[in-house]
Backbone bond lengths (Angstrom), bond angles and torsions (degrees), N, CA, C in turn:
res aa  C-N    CA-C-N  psi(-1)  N-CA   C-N-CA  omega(-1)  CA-C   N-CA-C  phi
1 X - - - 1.443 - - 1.526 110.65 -
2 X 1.154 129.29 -52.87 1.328 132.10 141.83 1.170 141.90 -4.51
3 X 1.342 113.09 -64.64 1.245 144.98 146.43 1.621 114.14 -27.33
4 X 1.453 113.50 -57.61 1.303 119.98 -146.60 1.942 91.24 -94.24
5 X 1.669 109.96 -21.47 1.285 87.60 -159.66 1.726 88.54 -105.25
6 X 1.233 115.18 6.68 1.720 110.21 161.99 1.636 106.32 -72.99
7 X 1.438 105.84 -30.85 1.700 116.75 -160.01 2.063 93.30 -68.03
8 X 1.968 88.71 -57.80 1.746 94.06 178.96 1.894 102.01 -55.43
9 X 1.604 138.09 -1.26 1.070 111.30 -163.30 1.141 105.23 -103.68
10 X 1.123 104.42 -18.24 1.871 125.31 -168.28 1.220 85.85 -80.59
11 X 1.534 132.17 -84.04 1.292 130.33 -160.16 1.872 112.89 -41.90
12 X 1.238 107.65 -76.75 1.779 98.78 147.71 1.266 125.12 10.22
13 X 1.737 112.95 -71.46 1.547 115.03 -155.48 1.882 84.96 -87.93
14 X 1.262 131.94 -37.59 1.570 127.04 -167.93 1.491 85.17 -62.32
15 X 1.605 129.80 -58.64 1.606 101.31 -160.76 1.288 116.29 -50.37
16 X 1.754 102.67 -54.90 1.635 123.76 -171.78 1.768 94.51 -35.00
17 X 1.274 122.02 -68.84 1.647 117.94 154.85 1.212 126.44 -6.31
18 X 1.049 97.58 -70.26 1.605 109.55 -158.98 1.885 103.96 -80.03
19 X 1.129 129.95 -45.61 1.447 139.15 135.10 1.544 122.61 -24.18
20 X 1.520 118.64 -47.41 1.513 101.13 -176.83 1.838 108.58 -90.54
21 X 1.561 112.24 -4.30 1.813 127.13 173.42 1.567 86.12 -73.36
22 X 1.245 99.11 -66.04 1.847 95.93 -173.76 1.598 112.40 -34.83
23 X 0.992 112.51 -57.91 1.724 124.12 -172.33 1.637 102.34 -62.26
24 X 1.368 124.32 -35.83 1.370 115.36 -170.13 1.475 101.25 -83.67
25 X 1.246 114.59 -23.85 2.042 112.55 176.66 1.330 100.75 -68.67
26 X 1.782 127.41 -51.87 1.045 104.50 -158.54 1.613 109.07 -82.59
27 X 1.191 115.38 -11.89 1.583 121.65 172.65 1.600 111.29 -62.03
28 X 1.521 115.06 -49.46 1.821 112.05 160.58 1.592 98.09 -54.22
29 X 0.890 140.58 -94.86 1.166 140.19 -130.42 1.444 100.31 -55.64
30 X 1.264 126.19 -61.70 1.689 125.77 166.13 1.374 112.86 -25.75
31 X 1.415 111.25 -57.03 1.452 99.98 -177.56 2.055 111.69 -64.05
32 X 1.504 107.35 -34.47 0.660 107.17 -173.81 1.958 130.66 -60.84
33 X 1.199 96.09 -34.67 1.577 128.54 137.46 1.469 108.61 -22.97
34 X 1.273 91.54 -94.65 1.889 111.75 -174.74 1.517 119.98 -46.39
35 X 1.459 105.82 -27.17 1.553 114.31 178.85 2.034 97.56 -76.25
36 X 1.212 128.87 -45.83 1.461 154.13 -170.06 1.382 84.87 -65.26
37 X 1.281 142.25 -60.69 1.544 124.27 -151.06 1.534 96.16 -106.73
38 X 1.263 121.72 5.56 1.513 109.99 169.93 1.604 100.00 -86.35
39 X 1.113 119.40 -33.82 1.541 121.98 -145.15 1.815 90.42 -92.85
40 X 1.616 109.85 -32.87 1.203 109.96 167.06 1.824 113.91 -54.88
41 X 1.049 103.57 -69.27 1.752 110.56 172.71 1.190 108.12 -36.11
42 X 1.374 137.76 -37.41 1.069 135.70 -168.64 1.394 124.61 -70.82
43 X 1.280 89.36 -40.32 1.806 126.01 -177.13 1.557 98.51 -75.71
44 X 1.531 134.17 -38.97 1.216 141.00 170.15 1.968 122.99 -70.10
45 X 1.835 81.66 -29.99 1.568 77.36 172.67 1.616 130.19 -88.25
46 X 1.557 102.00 -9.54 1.414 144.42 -166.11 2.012 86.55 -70.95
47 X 1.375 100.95 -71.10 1.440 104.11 -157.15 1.963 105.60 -77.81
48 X 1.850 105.93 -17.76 1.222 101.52 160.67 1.681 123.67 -57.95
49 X 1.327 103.70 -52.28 1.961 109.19 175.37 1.391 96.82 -43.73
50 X 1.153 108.20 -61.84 1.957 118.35 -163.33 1.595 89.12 -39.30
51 X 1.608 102.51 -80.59 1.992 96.32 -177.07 1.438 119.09 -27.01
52 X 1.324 102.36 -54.96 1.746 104.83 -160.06 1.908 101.55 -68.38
53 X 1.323 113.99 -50.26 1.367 103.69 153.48 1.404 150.35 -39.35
54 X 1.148 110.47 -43.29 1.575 126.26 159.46 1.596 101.24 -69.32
55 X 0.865 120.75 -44.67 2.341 110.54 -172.36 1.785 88.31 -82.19
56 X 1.001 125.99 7.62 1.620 93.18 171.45 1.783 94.18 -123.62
57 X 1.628 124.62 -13.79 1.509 104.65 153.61 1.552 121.66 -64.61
58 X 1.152 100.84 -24.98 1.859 119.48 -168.78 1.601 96.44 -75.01
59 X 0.886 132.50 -40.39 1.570 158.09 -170.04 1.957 97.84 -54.50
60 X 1.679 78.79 -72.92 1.736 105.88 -165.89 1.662 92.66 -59.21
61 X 0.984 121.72 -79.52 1.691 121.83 171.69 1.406 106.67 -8.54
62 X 1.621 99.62 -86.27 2.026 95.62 173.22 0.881 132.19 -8.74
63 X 1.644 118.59 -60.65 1.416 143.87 -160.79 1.331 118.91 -94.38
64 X 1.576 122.84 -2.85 1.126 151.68 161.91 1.742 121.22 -90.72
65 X 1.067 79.57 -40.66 2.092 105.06 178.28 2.182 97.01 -64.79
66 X 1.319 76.99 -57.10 2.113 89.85 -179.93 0.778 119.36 -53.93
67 X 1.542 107.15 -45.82 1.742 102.95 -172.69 1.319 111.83 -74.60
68 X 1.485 113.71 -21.54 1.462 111.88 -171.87 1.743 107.79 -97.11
69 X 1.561 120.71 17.85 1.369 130.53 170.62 1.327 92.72 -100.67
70 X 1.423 120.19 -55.19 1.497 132.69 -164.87 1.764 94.50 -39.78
71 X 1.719 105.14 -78.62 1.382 119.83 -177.23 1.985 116.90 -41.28
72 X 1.091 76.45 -29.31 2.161 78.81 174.49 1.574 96.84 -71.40
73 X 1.494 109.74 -72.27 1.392 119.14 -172.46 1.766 112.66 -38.90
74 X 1.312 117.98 -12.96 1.387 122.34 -162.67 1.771 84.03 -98.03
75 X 1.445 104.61 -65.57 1.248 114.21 -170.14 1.855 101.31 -44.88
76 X 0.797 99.50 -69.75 1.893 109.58 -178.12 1.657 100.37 -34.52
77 X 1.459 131.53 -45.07 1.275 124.39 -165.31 1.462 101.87 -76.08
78 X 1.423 107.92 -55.99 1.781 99.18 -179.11 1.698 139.90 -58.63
79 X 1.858 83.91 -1.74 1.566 85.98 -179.78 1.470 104.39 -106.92
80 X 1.427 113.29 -17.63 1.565 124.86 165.94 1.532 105.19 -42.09
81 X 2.116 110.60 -62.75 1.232 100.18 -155.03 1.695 100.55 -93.71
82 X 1.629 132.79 2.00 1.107 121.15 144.84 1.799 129.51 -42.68
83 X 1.545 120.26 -49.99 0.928 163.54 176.98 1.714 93.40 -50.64
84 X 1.508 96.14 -64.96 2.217 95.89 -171.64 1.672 81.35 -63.97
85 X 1.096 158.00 -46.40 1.435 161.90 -107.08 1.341 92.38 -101.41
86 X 1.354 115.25 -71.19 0.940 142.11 178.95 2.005 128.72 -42.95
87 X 1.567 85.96 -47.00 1.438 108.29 173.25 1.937 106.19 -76.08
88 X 1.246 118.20 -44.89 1.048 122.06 177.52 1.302 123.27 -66.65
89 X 1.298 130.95 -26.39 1.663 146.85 138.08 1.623 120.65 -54.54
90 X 1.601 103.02 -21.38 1.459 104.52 162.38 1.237 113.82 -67.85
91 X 1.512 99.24 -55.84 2.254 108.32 -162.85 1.221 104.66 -73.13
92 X 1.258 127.15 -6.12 1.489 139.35 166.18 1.290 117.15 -51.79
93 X 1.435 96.23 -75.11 1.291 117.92 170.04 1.960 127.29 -54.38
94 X 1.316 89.44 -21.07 1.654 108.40 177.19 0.863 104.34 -73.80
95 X 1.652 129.33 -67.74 1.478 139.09 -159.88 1.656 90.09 -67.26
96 X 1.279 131.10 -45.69 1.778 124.94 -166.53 1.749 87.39 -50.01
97 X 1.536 105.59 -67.11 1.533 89.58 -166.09 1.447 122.88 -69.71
98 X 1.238 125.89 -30.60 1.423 110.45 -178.04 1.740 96.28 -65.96
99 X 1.235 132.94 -48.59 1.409 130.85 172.06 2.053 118.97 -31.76
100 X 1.286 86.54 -38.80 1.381 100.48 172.60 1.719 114.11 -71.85
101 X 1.098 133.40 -46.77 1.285 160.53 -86.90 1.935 71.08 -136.56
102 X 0.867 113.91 -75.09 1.886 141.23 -178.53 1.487 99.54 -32.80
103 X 1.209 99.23 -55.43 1.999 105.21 -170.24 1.537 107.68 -50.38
């Protein structure tokens, strides 16, 4: 009986063994894991800034590009209605003289 429960004690302490090797592999490898998907995230958050950086130069450009269509389009209208202003002070002046011209 003796015998058998030194035999059950031994076997016992080899699993308990063989169980706490098990636990230290999968504890490297987890970390080893965990080290891999941090550095991944990292690498993901890296090229996220990059995006979000690039769409707000891309952004600013736009909004720089507009204002400077806006300001043409402004410029272009006031010389249009100088221009009708202008033309209409012409035919003015046309009709006075051909009106004159008639008498």
């Amino acid at each position: 009986m003796t015998c058998q429960l030194k035999a059950n004690e031994e076997a016992l302490l080899a699993e308990k063994r063989h169980n706490l090797e098990n636990l230290r592999l999968q504890e490297q490898r987890y970390e080893k894991m965990k080290n891999h998907a941090m550095q991944q995230l990292e690498i993901a958050n890296k090229k996220l800034e990059s995006f979000v950086k690039d769409h707000a130069i891309e952004t600013t450009k736009l909004k720089a590009s507009l204002k400077k269509e806006e300001i043409a389009r402004s410029s272009i209208t006031e010389q249009l209605m100088q221009k009708t202003k202008e033309n209409a002070e012409l035919m003015k002046i046309c009709d006075e003289l051909i009106s004159g011209q008639g008498s």
